[in-house]
Z-matrix of the N, CA and C atoms (Angstrom, degrees):
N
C 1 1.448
C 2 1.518 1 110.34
N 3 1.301 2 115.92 1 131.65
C 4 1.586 3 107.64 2 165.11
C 5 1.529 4 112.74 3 -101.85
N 6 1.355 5 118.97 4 -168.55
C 7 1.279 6 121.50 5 172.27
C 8 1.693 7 113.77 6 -140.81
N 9 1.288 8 122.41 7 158.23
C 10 1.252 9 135.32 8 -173.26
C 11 0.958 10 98.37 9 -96.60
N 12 1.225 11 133.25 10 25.46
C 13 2.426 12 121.07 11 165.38
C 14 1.664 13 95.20 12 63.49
N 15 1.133 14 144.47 13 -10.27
C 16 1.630 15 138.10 14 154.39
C 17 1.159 16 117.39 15 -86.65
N 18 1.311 17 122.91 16 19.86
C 19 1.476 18 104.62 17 -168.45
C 20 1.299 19 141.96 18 85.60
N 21 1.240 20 110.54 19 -19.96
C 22 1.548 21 126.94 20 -170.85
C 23 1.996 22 92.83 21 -98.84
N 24 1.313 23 80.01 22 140.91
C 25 1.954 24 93.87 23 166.16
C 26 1.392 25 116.59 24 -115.22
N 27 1.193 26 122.89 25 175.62
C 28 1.457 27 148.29 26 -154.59
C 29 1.408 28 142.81 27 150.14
N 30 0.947 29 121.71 28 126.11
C 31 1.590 30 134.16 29 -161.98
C 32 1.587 31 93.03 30 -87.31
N 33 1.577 32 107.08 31 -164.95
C 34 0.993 33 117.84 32 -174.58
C 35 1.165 34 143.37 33 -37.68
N 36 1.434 35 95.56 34 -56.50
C 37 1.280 36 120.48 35 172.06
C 38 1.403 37 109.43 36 -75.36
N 39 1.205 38 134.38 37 -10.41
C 40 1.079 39 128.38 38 172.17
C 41 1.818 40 133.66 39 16.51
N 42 1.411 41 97.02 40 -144.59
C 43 1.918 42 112.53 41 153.60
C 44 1.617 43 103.43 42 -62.63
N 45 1.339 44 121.83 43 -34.44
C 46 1.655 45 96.13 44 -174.83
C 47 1.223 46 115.76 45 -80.83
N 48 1.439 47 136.87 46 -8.24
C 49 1.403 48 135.96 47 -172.19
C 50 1.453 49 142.96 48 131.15
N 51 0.889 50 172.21 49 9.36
C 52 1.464 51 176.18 50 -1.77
C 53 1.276 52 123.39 51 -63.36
N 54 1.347 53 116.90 52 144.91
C 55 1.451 54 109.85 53 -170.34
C 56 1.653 55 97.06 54 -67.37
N 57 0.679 56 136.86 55 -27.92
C 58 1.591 57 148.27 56 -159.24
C 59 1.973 58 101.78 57 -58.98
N 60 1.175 59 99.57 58 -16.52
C 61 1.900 60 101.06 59 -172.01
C 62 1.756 61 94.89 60 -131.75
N 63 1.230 62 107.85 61 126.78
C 64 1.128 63 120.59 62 -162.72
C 65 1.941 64 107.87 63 -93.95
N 66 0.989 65 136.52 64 121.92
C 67 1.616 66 163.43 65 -166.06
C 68 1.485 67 110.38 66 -52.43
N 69 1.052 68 124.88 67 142.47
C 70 1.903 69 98.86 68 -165.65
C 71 1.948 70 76.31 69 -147.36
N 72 1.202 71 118.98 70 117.07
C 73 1.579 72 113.41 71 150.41
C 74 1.031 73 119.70 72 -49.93
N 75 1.426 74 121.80 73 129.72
C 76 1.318 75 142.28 74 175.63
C 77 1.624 76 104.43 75 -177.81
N 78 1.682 77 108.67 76 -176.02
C 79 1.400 78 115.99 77 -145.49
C 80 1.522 79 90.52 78 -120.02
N 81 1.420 80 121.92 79 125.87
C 82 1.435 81 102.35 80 -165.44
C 83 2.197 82 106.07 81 -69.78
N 84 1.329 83 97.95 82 -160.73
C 85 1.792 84 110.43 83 -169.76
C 86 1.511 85 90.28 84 -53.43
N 87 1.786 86 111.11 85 152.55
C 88 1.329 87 119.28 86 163.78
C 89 1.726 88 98.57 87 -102.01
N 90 1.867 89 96.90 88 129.34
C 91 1.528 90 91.07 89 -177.10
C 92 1.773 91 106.43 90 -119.24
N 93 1.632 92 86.68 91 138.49
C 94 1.805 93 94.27 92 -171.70
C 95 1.306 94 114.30 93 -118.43
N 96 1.045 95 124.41 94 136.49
C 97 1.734 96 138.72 95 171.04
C 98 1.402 97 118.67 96 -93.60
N 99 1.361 98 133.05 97 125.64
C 100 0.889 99 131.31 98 -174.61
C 101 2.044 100 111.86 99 -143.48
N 102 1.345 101 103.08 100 131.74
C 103 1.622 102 93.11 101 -174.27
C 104 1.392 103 103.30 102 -96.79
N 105 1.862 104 116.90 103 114.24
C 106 1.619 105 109.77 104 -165.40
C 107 1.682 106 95.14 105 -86.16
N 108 1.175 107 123.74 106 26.01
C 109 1.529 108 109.43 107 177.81
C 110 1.670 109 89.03 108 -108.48
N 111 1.078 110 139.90 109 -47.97
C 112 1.589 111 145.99 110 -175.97
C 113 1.513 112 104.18 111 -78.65
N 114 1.486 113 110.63 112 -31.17
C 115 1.198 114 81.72 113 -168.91
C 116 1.664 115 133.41 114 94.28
N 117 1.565 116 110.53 115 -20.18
C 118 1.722 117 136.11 116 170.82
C 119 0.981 118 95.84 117 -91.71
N 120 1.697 119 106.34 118 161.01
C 121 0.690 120 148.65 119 162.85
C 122 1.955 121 116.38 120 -67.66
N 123 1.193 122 118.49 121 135.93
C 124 1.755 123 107.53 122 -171.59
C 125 1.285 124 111.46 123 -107.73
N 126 1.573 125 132.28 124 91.32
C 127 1.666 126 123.12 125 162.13
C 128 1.685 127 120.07 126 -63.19
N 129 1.110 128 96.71 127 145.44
C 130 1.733 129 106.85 128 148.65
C 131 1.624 130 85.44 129 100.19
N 132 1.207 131 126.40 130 12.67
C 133 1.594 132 124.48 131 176.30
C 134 1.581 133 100.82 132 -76.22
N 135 1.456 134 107.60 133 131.75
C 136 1.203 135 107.30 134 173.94
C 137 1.663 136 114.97 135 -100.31
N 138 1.790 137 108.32 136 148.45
C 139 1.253 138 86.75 137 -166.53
C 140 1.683 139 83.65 138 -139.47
N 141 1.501 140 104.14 139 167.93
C 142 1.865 141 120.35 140 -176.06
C 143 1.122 142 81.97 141 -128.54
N 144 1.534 143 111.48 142 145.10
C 145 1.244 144 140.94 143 153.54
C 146 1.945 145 104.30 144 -99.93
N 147 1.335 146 121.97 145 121.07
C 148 1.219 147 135.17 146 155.50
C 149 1.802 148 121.37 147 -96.39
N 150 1.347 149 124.79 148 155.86
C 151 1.320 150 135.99 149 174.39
C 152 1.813 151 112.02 150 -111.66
N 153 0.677 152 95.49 151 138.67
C 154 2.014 153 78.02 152 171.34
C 155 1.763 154 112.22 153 -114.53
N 156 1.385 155 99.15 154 122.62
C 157 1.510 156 108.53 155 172.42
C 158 1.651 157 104.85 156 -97.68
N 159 1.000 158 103.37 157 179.17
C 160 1.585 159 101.83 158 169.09
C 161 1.049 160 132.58 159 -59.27
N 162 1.449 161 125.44 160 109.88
C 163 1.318 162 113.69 161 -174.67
C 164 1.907 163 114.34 162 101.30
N 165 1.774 164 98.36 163 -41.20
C 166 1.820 165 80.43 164 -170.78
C 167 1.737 166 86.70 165 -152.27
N 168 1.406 167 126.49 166 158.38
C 169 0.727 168 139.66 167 158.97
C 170 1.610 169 133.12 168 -75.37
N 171 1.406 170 121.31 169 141.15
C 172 1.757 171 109.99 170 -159.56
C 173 1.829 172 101.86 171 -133.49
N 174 1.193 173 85.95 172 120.62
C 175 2.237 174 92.34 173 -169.44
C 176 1.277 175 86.50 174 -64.68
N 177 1.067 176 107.21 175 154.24
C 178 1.758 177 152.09 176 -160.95
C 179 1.412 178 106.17 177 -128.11
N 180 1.555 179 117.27 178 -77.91
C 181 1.230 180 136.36 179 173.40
C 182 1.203 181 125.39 180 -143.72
N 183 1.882 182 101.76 181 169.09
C 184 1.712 183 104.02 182 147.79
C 185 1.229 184 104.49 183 -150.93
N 186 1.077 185 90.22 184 -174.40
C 187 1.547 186 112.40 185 -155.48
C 188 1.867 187 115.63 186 -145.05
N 189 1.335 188 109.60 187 172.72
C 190 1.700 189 102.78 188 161.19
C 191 1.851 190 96.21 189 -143.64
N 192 1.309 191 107.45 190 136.22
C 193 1.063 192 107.79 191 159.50
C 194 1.581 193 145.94 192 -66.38
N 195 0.878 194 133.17 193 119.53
C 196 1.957 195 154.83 194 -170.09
C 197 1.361 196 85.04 195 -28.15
N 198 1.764 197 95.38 196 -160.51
C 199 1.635 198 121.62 197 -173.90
C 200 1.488 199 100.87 198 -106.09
N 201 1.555 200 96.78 199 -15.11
C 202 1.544 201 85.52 200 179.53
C 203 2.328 202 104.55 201 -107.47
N 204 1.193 203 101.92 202 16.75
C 205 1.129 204 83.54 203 158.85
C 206 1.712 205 102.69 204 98.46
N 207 1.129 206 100.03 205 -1.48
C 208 1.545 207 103.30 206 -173.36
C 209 1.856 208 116.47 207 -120.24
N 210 0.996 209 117.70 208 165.33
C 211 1.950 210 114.97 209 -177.97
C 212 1.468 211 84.23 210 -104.04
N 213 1.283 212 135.14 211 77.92
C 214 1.104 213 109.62 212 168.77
C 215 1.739 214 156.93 213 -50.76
N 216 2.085 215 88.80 214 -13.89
C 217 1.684 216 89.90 215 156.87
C 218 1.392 217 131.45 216 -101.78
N 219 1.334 218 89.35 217 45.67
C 220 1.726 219 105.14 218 -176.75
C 221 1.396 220 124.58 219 16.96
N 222 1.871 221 99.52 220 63.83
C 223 1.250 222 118.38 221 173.98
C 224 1.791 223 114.94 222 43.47
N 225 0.762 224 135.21 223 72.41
C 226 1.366 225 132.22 224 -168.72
C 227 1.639 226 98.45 225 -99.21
N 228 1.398 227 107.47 226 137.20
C 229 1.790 228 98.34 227 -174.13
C 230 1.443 229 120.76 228 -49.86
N 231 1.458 230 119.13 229 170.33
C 232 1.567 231 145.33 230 -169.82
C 233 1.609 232 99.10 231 -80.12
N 234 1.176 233 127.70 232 103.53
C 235 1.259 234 113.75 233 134.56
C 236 1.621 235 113.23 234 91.09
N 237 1.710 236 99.33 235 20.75
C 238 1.405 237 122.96 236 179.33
C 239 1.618 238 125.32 237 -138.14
N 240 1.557 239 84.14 238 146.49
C 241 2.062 240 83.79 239 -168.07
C 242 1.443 241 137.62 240 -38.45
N 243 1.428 242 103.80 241 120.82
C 244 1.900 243 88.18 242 -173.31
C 245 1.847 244 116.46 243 -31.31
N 246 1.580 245 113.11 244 -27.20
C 247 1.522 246 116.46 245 179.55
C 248 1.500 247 115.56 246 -49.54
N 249 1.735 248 113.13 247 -52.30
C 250 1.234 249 133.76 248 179.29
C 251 1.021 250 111.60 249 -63.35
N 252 1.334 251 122.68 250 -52.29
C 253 1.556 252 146.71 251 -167.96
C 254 1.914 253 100.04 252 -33.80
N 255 1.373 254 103.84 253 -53.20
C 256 1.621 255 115.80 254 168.65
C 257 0.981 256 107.57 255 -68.19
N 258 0.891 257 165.69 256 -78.14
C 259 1.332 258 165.49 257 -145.64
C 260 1.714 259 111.22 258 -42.80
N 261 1.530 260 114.29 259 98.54
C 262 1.399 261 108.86 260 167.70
C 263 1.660 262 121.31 261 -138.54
N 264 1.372 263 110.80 262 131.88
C 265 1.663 264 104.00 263 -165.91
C 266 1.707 265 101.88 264 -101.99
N 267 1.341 266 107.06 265 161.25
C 268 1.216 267 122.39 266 166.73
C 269 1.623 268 120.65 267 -30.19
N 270 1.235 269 157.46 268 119.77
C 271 1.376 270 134.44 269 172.04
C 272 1.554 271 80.61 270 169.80
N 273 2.156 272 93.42 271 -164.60
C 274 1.223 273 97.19 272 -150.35
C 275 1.549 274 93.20 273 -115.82
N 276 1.241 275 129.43 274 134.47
C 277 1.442 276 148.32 275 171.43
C 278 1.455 277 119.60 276 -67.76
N 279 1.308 278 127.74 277 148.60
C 280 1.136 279 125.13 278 138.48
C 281 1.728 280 125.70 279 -129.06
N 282 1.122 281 108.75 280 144.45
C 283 1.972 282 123.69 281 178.13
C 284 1.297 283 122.69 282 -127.78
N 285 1.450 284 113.76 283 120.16
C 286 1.349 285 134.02 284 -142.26
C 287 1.795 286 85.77 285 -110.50
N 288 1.190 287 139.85 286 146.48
C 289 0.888 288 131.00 287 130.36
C 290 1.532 289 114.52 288 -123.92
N 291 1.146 290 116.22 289 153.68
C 292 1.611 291 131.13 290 175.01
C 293 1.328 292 108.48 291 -102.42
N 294 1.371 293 126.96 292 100.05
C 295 1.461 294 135.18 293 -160.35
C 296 1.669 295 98.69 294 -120.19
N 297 1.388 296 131.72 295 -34.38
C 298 1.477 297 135.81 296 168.15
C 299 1.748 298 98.28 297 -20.68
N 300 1.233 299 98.41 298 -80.24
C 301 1.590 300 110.74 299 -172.88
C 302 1.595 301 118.52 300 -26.78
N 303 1.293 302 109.23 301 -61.90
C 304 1.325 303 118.39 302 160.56
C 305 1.926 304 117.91 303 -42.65
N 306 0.974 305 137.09 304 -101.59
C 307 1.606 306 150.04 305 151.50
C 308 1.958 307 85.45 306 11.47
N 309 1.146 308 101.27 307 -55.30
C 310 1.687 309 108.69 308 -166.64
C 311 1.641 310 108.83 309 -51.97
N 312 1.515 311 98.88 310 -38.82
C 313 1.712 312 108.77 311 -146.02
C 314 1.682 313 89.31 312 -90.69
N 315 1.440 314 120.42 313 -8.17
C 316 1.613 315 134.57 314 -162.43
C 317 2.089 316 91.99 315 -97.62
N 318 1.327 317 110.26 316 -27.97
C 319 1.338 318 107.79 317 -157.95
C 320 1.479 319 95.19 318 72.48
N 321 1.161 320 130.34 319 85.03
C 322 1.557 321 137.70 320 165.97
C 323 1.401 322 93.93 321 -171.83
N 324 1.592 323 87.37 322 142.93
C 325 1.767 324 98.97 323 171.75
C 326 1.849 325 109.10 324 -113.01
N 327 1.459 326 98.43 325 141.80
C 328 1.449 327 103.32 326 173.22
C 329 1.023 328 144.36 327 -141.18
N 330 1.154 329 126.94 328 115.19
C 331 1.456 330 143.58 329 -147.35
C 332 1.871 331 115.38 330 -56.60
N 333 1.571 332 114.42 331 20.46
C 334 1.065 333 98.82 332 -170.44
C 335 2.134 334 81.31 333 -151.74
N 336 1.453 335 112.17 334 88.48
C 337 1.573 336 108.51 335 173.30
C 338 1.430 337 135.38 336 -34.88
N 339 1.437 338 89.34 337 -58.51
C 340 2.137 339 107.87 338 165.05
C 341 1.240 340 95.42 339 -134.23
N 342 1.299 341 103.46 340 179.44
C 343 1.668 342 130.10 341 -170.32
C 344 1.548 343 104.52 342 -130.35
N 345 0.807 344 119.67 343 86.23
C 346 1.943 345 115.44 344 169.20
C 347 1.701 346 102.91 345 -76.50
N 348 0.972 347 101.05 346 124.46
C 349 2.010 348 115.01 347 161.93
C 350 1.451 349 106.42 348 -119.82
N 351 1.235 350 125.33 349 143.78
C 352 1.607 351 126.97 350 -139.14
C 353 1.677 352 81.97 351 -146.79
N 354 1.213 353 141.98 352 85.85
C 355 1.325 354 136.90 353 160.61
C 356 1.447 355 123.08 354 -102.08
N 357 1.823 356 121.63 355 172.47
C 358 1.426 357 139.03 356 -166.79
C 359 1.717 358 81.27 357 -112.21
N 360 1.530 359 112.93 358 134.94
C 361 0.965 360 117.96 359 131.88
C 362 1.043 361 125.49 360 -136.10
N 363 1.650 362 100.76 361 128.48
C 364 1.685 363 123.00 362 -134.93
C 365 1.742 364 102.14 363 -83.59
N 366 2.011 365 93.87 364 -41.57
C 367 1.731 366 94.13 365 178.07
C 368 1.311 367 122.37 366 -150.35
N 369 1.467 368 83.13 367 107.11
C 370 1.654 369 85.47 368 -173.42
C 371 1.430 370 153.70 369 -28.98
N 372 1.181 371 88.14 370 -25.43
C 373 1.647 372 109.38 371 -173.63
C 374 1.394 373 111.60 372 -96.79
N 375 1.837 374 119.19 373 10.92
C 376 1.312 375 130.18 374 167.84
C 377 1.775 376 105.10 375 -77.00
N 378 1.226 377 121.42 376 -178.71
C 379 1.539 378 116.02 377 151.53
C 380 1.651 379 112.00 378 -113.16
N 381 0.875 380 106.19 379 144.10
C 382 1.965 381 118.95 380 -169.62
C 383 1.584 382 97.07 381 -118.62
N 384 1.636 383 100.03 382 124.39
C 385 1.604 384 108.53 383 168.15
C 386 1.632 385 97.68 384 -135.68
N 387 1.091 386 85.99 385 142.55
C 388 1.548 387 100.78 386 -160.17
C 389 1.870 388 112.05 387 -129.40
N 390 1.218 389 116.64 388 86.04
C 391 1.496 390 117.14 389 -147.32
C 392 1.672 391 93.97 390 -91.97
N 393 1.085 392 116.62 391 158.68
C 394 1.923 393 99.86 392 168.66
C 395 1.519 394 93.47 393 -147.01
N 396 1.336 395 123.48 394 137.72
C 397 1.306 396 151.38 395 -137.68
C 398 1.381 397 86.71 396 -131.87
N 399 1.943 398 119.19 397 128.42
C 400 1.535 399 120.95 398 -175.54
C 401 1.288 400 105.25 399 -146.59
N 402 0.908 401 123.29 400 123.85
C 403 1.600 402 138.23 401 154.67
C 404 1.614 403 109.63 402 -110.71
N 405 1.560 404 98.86 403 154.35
C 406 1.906 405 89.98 404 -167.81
C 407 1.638 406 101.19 405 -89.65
N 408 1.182 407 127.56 406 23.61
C 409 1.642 408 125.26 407 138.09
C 410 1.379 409 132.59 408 -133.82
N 411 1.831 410 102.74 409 28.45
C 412 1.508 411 122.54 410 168.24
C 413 1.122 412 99.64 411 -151.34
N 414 1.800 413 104.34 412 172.44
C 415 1.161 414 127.19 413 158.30
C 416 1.820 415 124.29 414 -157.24
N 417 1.219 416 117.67 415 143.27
C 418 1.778 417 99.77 416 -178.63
C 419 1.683 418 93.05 417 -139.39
N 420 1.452 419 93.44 418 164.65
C 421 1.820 420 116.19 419 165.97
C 422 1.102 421 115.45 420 -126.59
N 423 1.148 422 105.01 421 171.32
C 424 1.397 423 122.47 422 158.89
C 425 1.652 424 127.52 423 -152.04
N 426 0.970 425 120.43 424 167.70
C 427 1.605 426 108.55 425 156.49
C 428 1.727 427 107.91 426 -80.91
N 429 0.955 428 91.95 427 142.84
C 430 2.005 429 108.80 428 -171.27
C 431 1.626 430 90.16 429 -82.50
N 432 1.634 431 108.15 430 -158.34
C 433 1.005 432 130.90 431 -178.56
C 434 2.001 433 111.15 432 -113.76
N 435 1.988 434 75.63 433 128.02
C 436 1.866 435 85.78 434 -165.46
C 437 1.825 436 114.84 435 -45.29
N 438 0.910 437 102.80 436 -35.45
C 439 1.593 438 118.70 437 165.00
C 440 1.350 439 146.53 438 -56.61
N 441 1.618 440 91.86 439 13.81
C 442 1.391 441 98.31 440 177.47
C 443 1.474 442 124.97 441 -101.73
């Protein structure tokens, strides 16, 4: 059994999902901010990584994004063993960003507080870049390029 540094225990299957789907090391999604009205890159964005179990979603991590717009330790969970830390199964994600703060620090107001993007990642052992595009009365994604 390991433990999550709260107290709580769990085996394998743990927070990532059933013993039934087997754990593949890899680095979880690289997540990027970008302001499509400037054109920059956005630091100091804070971002949550969520998991989805049945029924409810369970934080993983957070993070703040660089100067260039990126979390560069690609959110790696809270308060768990570098062993675990790799460990990511197939299922469905969630990414929170807190973009208010930003718009705020510009003197601009924006009609959209955080940004949740709710994705499948189907196989782990791909690489996932996950860019999110902001204007303070839009926003878009995409899947990036596996190669990053």
């Amino acid at each position: 059994m390991a433990s999550d540094g709260l107290g709580r225990s769990y085996g394998q299957a743990g927070i990532y999902g059933n013993a039934t789907r087997a754990p593949v090391s890899i680095h979880p999604p690289l997540l990027t901010v970008l302001d499509s009205s400037s054109r920059k890159h956005i630091p100091n964005v804070e971002l949550r990584r969520q998991r989805c179990a049945p029924d409810i979603f369970i934080p993983l991590a957070k993070g703040v994004t660089n100067s260039d717009g990126r979390c560069p330790d690609r959110l790696p969970p809270l308060e768990i063993s570098e062993e675990t830390r790799r460990l990511l199964i197939a299922g469905s994600y969630k990414v929170i960003f807190r973009i208010k703060e930003y718009f705020e620090s510009k003197g601009q107001k924006c009609f959209y507080p955080w940004v949740e993007i709710t994705f499948n990642l189907e196989n782990p052992a791909e690489n996932y870049h996950i860019p999110l595009l902001i204007s303070p009365y839009s926003f878009t994604t995409y899947r990036g390029s596996s190669a990053c």
